[in-house]
Every structure is written in C-alpha cells, then in structure tokens.
C-alpha positions as CSV (number, residue, x, y, z in Angstrom):
1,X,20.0,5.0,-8.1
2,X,17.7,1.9,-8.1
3,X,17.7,0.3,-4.5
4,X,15.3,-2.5,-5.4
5,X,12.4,-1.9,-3.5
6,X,9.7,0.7,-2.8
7,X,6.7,1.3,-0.6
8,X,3.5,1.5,-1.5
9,X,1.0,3.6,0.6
10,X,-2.7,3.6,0.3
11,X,-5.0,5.9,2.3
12,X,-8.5,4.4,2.4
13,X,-11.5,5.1,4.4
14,X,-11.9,3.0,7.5
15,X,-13.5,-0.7,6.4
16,X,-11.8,-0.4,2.6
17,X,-8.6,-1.9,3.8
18,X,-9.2,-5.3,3.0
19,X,-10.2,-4.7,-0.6
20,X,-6.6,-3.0,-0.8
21,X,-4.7,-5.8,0.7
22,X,-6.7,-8.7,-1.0
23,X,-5.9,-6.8,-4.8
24,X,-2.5,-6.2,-4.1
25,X,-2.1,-10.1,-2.8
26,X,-3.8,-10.9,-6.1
27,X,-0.8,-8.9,-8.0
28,X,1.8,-10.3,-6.4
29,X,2.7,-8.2,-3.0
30,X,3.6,-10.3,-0.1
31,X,1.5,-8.7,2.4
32,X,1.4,-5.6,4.0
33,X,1.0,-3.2,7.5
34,X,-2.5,-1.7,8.4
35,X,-2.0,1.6,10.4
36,X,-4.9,3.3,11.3
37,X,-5.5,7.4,11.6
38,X,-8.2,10.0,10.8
39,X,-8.4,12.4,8.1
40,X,-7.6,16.4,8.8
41,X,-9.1,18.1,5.1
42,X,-11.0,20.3,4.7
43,X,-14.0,18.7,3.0
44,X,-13.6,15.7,5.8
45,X,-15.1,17.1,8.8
46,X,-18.6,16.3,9.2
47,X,-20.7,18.6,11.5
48,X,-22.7,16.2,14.2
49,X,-24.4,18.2,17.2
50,X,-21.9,21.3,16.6
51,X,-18.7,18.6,16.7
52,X,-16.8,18.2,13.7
53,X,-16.5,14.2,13.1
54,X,-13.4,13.6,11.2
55,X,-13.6,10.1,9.4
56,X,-11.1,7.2,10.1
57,X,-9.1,6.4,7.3
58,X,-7.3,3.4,7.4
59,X,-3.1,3.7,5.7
60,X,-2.0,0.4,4.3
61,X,2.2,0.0,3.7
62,X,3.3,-2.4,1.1
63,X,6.8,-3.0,0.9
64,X,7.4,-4.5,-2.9
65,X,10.1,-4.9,-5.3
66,X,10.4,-1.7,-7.2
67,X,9.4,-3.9,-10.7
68,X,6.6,-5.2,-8.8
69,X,5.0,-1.6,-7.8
70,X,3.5,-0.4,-10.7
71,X,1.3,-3.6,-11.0
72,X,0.4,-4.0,-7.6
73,X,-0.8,-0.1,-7.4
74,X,-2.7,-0.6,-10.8
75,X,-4.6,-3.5,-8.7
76,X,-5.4,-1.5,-5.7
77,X,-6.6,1.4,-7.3
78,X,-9.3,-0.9,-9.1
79,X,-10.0,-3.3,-6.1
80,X,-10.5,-0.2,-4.0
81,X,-12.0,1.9,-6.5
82,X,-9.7,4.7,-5.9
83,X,-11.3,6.1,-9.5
84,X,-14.7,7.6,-7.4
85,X,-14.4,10.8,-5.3
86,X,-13.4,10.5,-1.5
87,X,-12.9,6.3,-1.8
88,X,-8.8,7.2,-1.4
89,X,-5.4,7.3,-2.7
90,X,-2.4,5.6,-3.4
91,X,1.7,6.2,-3.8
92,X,4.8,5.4,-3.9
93,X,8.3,5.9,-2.8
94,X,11.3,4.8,-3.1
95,X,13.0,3.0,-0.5
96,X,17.1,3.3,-0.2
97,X,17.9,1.0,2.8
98,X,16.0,-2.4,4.0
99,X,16.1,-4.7,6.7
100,X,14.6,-7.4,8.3
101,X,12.3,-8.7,4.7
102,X,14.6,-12.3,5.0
103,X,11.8,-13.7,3.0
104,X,12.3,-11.4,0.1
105,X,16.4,-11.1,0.4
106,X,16.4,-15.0,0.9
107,X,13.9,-15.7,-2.4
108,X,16.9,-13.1,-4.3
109,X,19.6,-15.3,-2.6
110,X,18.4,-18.2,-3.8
111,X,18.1,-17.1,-7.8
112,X,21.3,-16.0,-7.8
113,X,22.5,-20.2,-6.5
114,X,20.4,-21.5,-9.4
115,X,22.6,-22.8,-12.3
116,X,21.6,-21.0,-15.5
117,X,20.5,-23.4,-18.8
C-alpha cells in the first residue's frame, strides 16, 4: 500500500555530497540529512604504510513524496555522476509511517482547502 512518501539514500564519496543535494534541490526535494561513515568493501581499502585506509563516504537521506522520487533520483545520479565506477550509489525505500515533515503535511493540508474550478 502506497504511504506517500519514500526515502531516498545516496552513498557518495566524502566531498560529492553537495553535488547530490544541489541536483536533487534542482528536481524538486526539499532538502535533505548529510550523515557521514566510511566504506567496508573490499575494493575500498587502500594500503598506506601497511594500514588499510578505508575512504569516507558521505550518506545523504532525502525524504520525498513517493511521485517525486523517481525524478529526483534521475537528478542525482547525473549531478553526482553515479554512471562512472566507484563515484556512488543511490536507492530508495518506501516509507510507511511519518512525522514531524509539517512543511510537507501542511503544503497537502492546504490543497485539499483550495476550492476546485
């Protein structure tokens, strides 16, 4: 069953996170949550002195209407250049409960007051 909304997650090297969040501004997504972590695969670790370096990634949540998503993750996998090896990824899931987004649930409050013509 449809909910409405979905979250978007995009898992970029450290730095790229701004060309995520300005492409999926530019299709329509509100804004978003930078989290930041380090990547565990196998072709990740870097060998430096004997150490493995594992690289910081940077994991970007977008909370979007589910109608919304498909455009918004089209945008970010062009603006981030998720096409070339090792840049990333992006995905989705669906979301069953929200709270809290009064922007969003105020913006559907205040279609559903406007007289249709």
């Amino acid at each position: 069953m449809d909910k409405g909304f979905d979250l978007i997650v995009a898992i970029v090297n450290r730095g790229f996170s701004d060309l995520v969040m300005d492409a999926a501004r530019a299709a329509g997504a509100s804004g978003g949550t930078i989290l930041h972590g380090r990547g565990t695969g196998v072709h990740e670790a870097v060998q430096f002195f004997g150490v493995a370096i594992h690289p910081e990634k940077e994991i970007v949540l977008i909370l979007t209407r589910t109608e919304e998503r498909h455009k918004i993750m089209a945008a970010i996998a062009e603006g981030a250049e998720l096409n070339v090896q090792g840049r990333g990824l992006t995905f989705s899931l669906p979301v069953d409960e929200v709270s809290g987004i009064v922007h969003l649930l105020a913006a559907d409050e205040h279609k559903k007051e406007l007289p249709k013509e």
